[in-house]
MMTF fields as JSON, N, C-alpha, C and O atoms, coordinates in Angstrom:
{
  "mmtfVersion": "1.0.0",
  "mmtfProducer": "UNKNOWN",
  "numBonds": 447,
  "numAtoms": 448,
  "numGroups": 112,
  "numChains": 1,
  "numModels": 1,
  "chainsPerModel": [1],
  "groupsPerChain": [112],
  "chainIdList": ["A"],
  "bondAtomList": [4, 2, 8, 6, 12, 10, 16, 14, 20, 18, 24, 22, 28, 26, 32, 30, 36, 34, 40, 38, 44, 42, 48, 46, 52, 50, 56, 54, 60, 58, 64, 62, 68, 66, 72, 70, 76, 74, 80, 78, 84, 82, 88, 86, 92, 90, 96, 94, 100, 98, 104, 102, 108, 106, 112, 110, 116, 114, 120, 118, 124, 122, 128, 126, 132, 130, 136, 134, 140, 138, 144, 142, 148, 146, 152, 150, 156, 154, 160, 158, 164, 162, 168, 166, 172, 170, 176, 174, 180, 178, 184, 182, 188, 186, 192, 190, 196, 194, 200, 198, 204, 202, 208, 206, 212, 210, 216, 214, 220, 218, 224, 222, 228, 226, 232, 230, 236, 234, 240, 238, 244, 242, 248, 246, 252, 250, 256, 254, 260, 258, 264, 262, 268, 266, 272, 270, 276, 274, 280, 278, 284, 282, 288, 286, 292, 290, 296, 294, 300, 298, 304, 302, 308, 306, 312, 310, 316, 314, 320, 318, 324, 322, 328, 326, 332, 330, 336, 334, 340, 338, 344, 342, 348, 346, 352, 350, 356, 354, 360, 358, 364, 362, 368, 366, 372, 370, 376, 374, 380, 378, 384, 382, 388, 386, 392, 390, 396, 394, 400, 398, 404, 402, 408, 406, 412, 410, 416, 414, 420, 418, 424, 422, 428, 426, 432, 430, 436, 434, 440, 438, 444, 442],
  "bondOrderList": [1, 1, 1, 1, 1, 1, 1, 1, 1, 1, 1, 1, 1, 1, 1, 1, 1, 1, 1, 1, 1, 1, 1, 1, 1, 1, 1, 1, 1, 1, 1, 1, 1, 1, 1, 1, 1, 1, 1, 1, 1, 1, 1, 1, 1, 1, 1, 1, 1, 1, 1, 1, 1, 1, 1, 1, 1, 1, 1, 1, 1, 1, 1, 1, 1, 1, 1, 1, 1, 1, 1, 1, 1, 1, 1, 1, 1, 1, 1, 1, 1, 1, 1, 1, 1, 1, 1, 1, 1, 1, 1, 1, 1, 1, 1, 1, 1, 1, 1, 1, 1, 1, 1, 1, 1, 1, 1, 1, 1, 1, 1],
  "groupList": [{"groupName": "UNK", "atomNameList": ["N", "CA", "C", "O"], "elementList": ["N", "C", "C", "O"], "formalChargeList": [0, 0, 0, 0], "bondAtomList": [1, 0, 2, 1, 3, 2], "bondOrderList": [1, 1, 2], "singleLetterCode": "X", "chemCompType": "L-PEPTIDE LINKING"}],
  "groupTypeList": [0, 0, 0, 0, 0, 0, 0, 0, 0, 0, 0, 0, 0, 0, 0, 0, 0, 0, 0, 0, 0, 0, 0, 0, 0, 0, 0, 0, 0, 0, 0, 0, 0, 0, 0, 0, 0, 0, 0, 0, 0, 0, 0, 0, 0, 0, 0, 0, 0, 0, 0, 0, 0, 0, 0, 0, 0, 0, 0, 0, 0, 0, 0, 0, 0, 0, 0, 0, 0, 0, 0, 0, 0, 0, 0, 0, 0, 0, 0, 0, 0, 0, 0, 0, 0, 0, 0, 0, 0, 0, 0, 0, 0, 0, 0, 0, 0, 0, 0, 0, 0, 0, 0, 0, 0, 0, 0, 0, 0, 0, 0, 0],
  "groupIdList": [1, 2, 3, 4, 5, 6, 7, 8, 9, 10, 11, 12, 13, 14, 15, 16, 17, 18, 19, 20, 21, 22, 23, 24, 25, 26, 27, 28, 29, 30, 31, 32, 33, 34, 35, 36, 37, 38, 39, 40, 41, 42, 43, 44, 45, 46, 47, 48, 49, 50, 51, 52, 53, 54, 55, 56, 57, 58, 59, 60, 61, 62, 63, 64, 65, 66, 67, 68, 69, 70, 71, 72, 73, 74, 75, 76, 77, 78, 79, 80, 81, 82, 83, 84, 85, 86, 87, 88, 89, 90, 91, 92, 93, 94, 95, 96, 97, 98, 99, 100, 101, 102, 103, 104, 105, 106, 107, 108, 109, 110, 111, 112],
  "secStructList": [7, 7, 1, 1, 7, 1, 1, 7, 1, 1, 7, 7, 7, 7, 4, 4, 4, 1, 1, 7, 7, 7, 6, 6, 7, 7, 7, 3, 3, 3, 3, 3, 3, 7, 1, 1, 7, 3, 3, 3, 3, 3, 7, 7, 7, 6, 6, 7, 3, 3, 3, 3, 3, 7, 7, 1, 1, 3, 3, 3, 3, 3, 3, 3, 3, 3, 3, 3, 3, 3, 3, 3, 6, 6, 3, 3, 3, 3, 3, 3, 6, 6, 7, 7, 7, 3, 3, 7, 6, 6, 7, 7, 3, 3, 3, 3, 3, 3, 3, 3, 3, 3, 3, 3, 3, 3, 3, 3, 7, 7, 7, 7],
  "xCoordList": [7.673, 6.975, 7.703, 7.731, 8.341, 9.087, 7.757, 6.707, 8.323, 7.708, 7.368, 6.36, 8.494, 8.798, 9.021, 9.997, 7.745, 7.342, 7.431, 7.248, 7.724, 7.514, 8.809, 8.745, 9.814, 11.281, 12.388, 12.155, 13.468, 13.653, 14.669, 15.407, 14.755, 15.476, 17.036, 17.314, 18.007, 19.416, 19.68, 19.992, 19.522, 19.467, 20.61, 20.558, 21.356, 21.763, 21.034, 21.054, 20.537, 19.479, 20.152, 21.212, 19.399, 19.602, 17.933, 17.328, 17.628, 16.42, 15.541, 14.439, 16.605, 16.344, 15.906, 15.51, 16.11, 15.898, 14.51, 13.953, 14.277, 12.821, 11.745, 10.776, 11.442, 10.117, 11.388, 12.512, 10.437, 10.305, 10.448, 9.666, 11.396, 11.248, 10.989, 11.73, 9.733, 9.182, 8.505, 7.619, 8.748, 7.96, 6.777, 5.934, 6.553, 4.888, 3.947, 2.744, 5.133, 4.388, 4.82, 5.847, 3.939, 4.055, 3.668, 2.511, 5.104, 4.934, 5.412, 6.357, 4.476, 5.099, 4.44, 3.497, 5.291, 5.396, 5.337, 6.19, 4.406, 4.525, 5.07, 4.805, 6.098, 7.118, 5.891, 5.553, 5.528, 4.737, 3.784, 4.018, 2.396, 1.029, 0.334, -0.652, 1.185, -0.216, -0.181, 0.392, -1.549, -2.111, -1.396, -1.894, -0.18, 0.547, 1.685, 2.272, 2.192, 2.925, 2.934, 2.349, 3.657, 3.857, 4.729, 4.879, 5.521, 6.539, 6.268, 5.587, 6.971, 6.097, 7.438, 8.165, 7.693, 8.661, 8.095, 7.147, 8.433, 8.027, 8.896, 10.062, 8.311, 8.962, 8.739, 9.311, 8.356, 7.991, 8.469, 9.603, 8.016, 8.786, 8.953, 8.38, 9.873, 10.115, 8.6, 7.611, 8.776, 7.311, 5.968, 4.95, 6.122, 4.655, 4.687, 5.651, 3.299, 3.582, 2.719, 1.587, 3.013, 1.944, 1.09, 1.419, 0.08, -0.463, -1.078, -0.885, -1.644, -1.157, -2.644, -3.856, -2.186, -2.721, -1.87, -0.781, -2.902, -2.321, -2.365, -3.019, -1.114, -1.502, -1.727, -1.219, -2.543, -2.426, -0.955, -0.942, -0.246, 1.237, 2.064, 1.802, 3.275, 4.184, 5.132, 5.355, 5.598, 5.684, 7.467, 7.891, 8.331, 9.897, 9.542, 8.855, 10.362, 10.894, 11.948, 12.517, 12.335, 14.04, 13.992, 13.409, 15.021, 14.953, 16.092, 17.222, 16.067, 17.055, 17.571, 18.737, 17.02, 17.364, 17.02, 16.209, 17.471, 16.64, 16.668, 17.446, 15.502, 15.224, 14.073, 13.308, 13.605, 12.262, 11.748, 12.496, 10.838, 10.346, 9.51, 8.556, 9.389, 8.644, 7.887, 8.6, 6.304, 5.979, 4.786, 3.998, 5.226, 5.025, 4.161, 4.79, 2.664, 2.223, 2.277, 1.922, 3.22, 3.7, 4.603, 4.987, 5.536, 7.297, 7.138, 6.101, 8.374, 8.797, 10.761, 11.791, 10.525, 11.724, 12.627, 12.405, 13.535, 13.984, 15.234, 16.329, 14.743, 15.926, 16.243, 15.385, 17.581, 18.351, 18.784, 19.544, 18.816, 19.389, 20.442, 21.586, 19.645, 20.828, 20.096, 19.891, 19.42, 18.47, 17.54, 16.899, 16.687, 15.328, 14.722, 15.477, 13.331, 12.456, 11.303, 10.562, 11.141, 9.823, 8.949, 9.033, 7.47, 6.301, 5.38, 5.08, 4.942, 4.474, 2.989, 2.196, 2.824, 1.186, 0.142, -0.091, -0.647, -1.358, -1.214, -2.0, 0.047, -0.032, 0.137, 0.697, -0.723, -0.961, 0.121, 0.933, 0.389, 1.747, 1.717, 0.819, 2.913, 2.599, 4.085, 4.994, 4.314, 5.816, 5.758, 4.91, 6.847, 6.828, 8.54, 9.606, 8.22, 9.271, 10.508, 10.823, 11.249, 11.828, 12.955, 13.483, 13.217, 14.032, 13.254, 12.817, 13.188, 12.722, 13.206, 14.403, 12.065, 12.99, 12.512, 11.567, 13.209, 12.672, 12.889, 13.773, 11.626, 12.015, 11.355, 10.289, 12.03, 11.238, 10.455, 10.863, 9.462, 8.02, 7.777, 6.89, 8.507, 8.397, 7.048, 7.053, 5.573, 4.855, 4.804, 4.695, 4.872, 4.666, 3.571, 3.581, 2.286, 0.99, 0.916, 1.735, -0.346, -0.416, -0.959, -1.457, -0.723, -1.072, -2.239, -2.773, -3.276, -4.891, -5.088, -6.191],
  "yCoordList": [27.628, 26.385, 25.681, 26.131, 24.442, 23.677, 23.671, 24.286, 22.932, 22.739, 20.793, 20.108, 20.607, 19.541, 19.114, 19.361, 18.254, 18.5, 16.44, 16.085, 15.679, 14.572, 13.903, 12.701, 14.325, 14.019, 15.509, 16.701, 14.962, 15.776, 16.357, 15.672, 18.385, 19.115, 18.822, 18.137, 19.606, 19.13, 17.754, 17.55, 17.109, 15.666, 14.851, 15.04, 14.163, 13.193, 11.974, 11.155, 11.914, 10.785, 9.443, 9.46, 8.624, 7.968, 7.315, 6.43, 8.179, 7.534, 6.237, 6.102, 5.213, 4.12, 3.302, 2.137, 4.497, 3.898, 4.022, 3.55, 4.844, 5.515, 4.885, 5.252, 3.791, 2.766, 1.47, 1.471, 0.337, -0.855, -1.223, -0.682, -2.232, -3.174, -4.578, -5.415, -4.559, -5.916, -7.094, -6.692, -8.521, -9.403, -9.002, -8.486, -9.096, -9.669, -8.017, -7.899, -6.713, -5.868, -4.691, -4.412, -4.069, -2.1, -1.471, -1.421, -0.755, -0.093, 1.491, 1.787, 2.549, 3.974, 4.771, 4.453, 5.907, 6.895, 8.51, 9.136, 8.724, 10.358, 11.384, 11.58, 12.305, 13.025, 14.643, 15.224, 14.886, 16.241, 15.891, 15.233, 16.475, 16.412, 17.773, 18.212, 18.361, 20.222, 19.535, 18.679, 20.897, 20.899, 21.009, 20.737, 21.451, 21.716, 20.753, 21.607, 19.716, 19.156, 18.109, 18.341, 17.053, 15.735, 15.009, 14.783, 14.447, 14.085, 12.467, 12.491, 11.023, 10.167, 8.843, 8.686, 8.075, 6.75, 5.808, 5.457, 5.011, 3.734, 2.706, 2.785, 1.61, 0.248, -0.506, 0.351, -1.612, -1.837, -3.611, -3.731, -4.579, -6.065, -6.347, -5.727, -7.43, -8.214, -8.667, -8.805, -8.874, -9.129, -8.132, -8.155, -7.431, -6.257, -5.471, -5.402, -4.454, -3.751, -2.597, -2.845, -1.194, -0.15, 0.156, 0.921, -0.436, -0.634, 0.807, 1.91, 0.736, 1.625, 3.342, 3.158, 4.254, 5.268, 6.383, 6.277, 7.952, 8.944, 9.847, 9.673, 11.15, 12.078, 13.333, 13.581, 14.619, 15.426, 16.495, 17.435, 16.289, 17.026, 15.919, 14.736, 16.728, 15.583, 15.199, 15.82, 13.786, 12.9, 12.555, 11.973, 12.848, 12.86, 11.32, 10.981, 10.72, 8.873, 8.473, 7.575, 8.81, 8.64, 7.506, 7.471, 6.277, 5.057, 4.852, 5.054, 4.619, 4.312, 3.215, 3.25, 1.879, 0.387, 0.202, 0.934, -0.983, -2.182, -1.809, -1.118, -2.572, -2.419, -2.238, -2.854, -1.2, -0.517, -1.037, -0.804, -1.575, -1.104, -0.489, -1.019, 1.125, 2.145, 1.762, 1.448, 1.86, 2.184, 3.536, 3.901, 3.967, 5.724, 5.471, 5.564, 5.155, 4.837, 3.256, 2.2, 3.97, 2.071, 2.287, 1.908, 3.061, 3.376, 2.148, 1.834, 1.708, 0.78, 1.138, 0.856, 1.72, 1.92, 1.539, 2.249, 0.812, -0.196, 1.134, 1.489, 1.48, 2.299, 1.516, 0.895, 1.538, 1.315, 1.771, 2.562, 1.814, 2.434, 3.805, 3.792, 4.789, 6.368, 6.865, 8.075, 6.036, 6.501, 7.18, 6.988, 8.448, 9.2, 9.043, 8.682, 9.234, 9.736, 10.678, 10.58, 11.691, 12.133, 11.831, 11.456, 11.872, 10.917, 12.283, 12.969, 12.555, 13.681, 13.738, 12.964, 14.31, 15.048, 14.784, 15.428, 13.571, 13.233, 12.007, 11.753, 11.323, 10.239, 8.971, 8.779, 8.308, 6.471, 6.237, 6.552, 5.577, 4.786, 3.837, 3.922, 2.702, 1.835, 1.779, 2.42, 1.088, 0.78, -1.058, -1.695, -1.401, -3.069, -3.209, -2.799, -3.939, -4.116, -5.054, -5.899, -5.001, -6.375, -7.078, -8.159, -6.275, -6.346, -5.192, -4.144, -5.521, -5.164, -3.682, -3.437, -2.448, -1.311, -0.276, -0.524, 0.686, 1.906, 3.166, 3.358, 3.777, 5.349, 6.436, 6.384, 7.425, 8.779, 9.286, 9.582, 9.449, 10.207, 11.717, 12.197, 12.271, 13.852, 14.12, 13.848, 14.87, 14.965, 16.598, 17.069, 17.487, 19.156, 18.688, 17.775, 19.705, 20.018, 21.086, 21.885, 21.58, 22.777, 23.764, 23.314, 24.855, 25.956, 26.101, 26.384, 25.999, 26.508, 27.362, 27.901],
  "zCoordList": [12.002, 11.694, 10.543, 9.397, 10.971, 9.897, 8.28, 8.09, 7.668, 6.59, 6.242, 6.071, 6.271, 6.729, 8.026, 8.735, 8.357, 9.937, 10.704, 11.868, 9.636, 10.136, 10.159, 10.415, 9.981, 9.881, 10.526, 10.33, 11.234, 12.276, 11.447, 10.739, 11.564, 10.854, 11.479, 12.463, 10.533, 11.087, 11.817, 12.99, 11.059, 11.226, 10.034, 8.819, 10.562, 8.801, 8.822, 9.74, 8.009, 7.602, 6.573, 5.948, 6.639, 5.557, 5.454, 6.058, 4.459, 3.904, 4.231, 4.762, 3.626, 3.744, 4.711, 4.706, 5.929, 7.21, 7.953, 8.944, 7.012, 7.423, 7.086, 7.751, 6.041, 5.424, 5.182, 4.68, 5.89, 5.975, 4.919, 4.137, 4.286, 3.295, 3.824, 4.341, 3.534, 4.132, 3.302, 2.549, 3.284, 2.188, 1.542, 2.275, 0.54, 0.38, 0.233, 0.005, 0.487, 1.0, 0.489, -0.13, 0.818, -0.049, 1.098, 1.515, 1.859, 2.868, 2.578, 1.846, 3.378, 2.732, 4.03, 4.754, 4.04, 4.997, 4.244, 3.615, 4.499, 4.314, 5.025, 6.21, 4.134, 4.723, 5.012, 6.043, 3.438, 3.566, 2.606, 1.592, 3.045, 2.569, 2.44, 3.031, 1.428, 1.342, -0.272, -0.946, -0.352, -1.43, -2.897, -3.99, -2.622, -4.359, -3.538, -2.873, -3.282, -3.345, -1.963, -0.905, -2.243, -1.191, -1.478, -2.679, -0.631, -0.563, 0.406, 1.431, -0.162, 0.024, 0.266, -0.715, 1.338, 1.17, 0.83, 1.533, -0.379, -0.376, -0.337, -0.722, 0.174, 0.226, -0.678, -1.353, -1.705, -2.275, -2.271, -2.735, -1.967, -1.641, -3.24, -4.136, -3.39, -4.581, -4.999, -4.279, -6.597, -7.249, -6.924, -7.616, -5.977, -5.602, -6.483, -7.246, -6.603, -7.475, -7.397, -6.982, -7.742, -7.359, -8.546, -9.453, -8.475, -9.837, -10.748, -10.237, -11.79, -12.413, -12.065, -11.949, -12.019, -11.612, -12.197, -12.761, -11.839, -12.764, -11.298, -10.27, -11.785, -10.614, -10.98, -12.073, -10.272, -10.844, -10.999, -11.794, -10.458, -10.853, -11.393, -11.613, -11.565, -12.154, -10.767, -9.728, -11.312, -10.147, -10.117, -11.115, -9.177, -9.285, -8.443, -7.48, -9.335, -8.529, -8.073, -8.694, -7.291, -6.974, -5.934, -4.85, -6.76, -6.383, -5.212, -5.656, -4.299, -3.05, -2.977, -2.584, -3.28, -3.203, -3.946, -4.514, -4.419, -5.2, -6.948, -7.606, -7.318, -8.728, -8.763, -8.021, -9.779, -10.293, -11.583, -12.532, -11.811, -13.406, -13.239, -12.669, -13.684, -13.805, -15.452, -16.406, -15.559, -16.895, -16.659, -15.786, -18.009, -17.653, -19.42, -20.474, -19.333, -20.672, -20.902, -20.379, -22.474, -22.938, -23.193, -24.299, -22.291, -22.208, -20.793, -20.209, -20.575, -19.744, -19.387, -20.0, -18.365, -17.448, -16.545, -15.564, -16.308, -15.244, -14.309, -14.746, -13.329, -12.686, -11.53, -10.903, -11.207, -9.839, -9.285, -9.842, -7.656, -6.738, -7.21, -7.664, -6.932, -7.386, -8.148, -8.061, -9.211, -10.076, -10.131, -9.098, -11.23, -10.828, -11.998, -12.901, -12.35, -13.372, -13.171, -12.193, -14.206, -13.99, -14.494, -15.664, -13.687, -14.615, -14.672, -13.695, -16.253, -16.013, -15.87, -16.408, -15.423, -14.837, -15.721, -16.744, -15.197, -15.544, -16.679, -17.592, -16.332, -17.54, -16.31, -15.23, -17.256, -16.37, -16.326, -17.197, -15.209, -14.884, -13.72, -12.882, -13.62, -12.661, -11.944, -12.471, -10.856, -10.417, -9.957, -9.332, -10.49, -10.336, -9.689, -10.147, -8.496, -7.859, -8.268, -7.43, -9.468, -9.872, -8.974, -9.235, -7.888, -6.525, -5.657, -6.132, -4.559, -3.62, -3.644, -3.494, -3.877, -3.797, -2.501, -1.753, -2.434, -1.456, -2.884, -3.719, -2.585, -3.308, -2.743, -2.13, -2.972, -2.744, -3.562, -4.686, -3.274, -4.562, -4.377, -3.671, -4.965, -4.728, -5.728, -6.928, -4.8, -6.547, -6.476, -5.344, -7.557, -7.428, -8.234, -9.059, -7.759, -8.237, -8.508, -8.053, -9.555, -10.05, -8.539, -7.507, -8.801, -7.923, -7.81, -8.882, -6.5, -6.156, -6.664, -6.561]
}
């Protein structure tokens, strides 16, 4: 039983290909959904923004396209394409699209 069950194994991928970057819009696809961890694509259009929320694990951001402003608190982060941050567990944070981006949201949660 794969683990990763919604994206096809031995495969070459390119990410980017997998969530829509579309106007006006915040589009996302879930790769894996268990209880200590999820794995998440987002799209994110120019000017949108994922407004601000906390999670319970800490949260890996790895930016694929575009431009990010990540704020993690009242720290304020701008990453681009290649780029990652971690947002740690349990601190407010938001993502603002300052170019249209795609990223991967890896989150690890504490253990049941």
């Amino acid at each position: 039983m794969p683990f990763i069950e919604k994206i096809t194994a031995k495969e070459v991928l390119n990410l980017r290909d997998l969530v829509t970057l579309d106007a006006d819009q915040v589009n996302s696809r879930t790769l894996v959904q268990r209880p200590d961890m999820s794995m998440t694509l987002f799209a994110v259009a120019t000017d949108q923004e994922i407004g601000g929320h906390s999670a319970v694990g800490d949260a890996l951001v790895n930016v694929l396209s575009g431009v990010a402003e990540v704020t993690i608190e009242a720290d304020v982060f701008t990453l681009h394409a290649g780029e990652s941050i971690v947002i740690p567990a349990n601190a407010r944070h938001s993502l603002y699209a300052v170019e249209g981006f795609q990223m991967l949201l890896v989150v690890v949660k504490p253990e049941l």
